[in-house]
C-alpha positions, 0 to 999 in steps of 0.5 A, a space after each residue: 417141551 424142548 422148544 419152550 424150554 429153549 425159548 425161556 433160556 433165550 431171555 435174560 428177564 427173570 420174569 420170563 423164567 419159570 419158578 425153579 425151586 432149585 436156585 431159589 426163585 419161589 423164595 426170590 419171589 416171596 421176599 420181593 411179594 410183587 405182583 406182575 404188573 398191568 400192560 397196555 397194548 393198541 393196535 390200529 389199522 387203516 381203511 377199516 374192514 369188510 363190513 358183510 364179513 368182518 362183524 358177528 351177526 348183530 342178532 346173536 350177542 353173549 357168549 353164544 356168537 359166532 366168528 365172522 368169516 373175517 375173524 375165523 383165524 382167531 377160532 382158537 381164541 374164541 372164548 378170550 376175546 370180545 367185539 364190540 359193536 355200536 361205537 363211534 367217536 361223534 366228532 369224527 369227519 375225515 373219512 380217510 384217518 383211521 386213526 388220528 383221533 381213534 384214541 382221543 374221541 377229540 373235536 378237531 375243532 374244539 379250539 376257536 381259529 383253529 382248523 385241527 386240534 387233538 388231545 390225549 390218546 388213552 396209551 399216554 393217560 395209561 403211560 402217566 399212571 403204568 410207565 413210572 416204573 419202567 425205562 420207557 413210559 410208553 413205546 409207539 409203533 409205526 410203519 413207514 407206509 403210514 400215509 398209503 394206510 389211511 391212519 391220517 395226520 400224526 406220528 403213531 396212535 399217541 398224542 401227548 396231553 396237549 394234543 400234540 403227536 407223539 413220534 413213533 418207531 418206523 421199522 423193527 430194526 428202530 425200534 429193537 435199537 430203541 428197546 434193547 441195544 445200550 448206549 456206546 457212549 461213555 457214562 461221564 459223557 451222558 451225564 454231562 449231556 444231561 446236565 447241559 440239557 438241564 441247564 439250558 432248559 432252566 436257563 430258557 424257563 427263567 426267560 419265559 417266566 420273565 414275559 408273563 405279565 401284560 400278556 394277551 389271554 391267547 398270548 398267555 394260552 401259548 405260554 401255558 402251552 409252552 410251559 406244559 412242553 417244558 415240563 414234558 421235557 423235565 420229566 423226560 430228563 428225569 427219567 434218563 437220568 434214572 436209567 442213566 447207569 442201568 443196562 438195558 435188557 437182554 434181548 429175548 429175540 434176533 435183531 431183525 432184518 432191515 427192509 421187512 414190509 407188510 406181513 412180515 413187519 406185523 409179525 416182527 413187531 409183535 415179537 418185539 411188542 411180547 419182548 418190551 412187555 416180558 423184560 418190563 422195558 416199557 408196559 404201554 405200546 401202541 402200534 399203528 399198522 401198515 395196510 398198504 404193503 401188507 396187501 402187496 405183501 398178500 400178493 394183491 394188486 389192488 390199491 388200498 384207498 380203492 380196496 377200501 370202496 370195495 364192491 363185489 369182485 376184486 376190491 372186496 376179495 382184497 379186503 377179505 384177504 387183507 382181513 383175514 391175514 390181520 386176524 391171523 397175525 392177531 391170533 399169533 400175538 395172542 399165543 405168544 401173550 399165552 404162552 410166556 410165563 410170569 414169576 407167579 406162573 400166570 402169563 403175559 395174556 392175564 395181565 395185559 389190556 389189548 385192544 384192537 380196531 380202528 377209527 372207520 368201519 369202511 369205507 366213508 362209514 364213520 360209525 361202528 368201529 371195528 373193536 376187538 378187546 382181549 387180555 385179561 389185564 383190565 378185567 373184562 368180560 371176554 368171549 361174548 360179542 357185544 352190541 351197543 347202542 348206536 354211536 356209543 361213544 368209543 372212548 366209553 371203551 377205553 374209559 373201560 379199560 383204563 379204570 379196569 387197569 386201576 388207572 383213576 380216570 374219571 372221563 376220557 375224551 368224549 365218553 359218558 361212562 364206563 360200558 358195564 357189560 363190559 366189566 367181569 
């Protein structure tokens, strides 16, 4: 236990501290009669995964299933998590973006004229509902290697409700800064700033306001576009302004290194992903995962686009390593969700919604996307393997998920309904 117990000391959170009767926390707790809150978390990856090695045998669903070779890191964790098979998002044709529409299940050519168009990612539906009550609504993710990990246009896995991308933390020193390290500016200054901000946002709305008559419907489109960004803007404003004089949280982690990549990124990330969530400095992250340094951080010499059209030999030996190193970074994440307490003594794990998987199967195989759910947040039925309907459409998974968190959605994205094998 001295490990534990150092562990929890390291954090300035309450809530990651056990319930001592001693200093009168049981009582703390009864007055305050919270429950702990719900949490979100995506994780995604490019250039999917070995398909002969990656997905339970099709033939043997429930909890019966067996681990592929391509998940056995994840053994320990057998019975709390689920794979889904049979999904896919029906309007997705770029067999190279792993991700742009992973969470949207959008038709990039749902605007007439246009050649790419996008919408809201489930994080952000998640975020409108769970964030109103942290310092960030949402925290996305990302790696500098992006572009050579096959996600495919975007900032992170976020897109906001107009379909435009949402930037993202490229590295774990950004994104420790971002959570953790409080602001060196004097506190008069920083309400001036914010007040300047507003007064020229009003000042810009006024001036919008005034071109709205005699307009072409596109033209109006743009404006209403626009307007919605304004508003964007403003509650933004607002929420700076709400945690303009509240410190930031005491990091229960070291600042990382600079310069990490591959494997070592991934595991630095997901410490920060169980520190945002433990101090409820943010309660929706997404993460969009780096492919490309994680295989040369494997030792691999193989590129991963030519990885991804593997055939027996080195290619698929590469793609099996990279899969398998994914799952044990995964089963890592999922011990620490375990093991960090909640003030009513359950864990992280139980109240955190986890998905995990990506837009391709592999690769120019749109169909089947890899989907692996765990965490007992949103009330799903874990430990089975689950075999769908060919071209379910994801987005019935996330829309799952959402309505499982409390959230009131009614649709997500291209989705016909929950998935009711999916519901404990």
């Amino acid at each position: 236990m001295p490990v534990r117990r150092h562990f929890l000391r390291s954090s300035s959170a309450l809530i990651a501290l056990p319930a001592l009767e001693s200093i009168g926390f049981r009582t703390f707790a009864a007055a305050r009669n919270t429950a702990p809150p719900k949490r979100m978390v995506f994780l995604g990856f490019g250039w999917g995964v070995t398909n002969e090695t990656w997905f339970p045998d099709a033939k043997t669903t429930g909890a019966a299933w067996e681990l592929p070779e391509g998940l056995k890191p994840l053994a320990r964790h057998h019975r709390d998590i689920t794979v889904v098979q049979g999904c896919s998002n029906k309007f997705a044709n770029e067999a190279h973006w792993g991700s742009t529409f992973w969470l949207t299940g959008a038709n990039r050519y749902a605007e007439p004229g246009q050649s790419f168009h996008n919408s809201i990612s489930a994080d952000q539906v998640a975020a409108a509902h769970l964030g109103q009550d942290t310092r960030h609504a949402s925290i996305q993710l990302n790696t500098p290697d992006s572009q050579n990990s096959g996600h495919g246009p975007g900032l992170s896995l976020a897109w906001d409700s107009r379909g435009k991308p949402v930037s993202g933390l490229e590295n774990p020193v950004a994104a420790f800064h971002r959570l953790f390290s409080n602001e060196t500016t004097p506190l008069k200054e920083r309400q001036a700033m914010l007040a300047q901000k507003r007064s020229v946002l009003d000042a810009v709305l006024e001036d919008a306001k005034r071109v709205q008559d005699g307009l072409t419907k596109s033209d109006t489109d743009k404006l209403d576009e626009y307007f919605q960004s304004i508003r964007d803007i403003e509650i933004r404003l607002g929420k700076d302004e709400k945690w303009l004089n509240v410190p930031k949280a005491r990091p229960p982690v070291p600042e990382p290194q600079p310069g990490l990549a591959g494997k070592e990124e991934i595991q630095v990330m997901y410490d920060l992903i169980i520190a945002a969530l433990q101090t409820d400095s943010t309660r929706v992250l997404t993460y969009r995962q780096p492919v490309g340094t994680l295989l040369q951080s494997l030792g691999t010499k193989v590129a991963p686009h030519d990885m991804s059209h593997y055939s027996p030999g080195d290619r698929m030996a590469a793609s099996q390593k990279r899969d398998a190193m994914q799952s044990q970074l995964l089963a890592g994440l999922i011990d620490k969700l375990k093991v960090v307490k909640e003030a009513d003594g359950s864990t992280l794990f139980d109240h955190v919604a986890l998905a995990y998987g990506s837009n391709i199967r592999t690769i120019h195989y749109l169909d089947n996307c890899p989907t692996l759910l765990t965490g007992g947040g949103a009330n799903l039925k874990l430990g089975q393997h689950l075999v769908l309907p060919k071209d379910t459409p994801l987005c019935n998974v996330w829309l799952t998920m959402l309505q499982g968190l409390g959230i009131p959605a009614e649709r997500h994205g291209d989705s016909t309904g929950v998935v009711k094998k999916l519901q404990a």
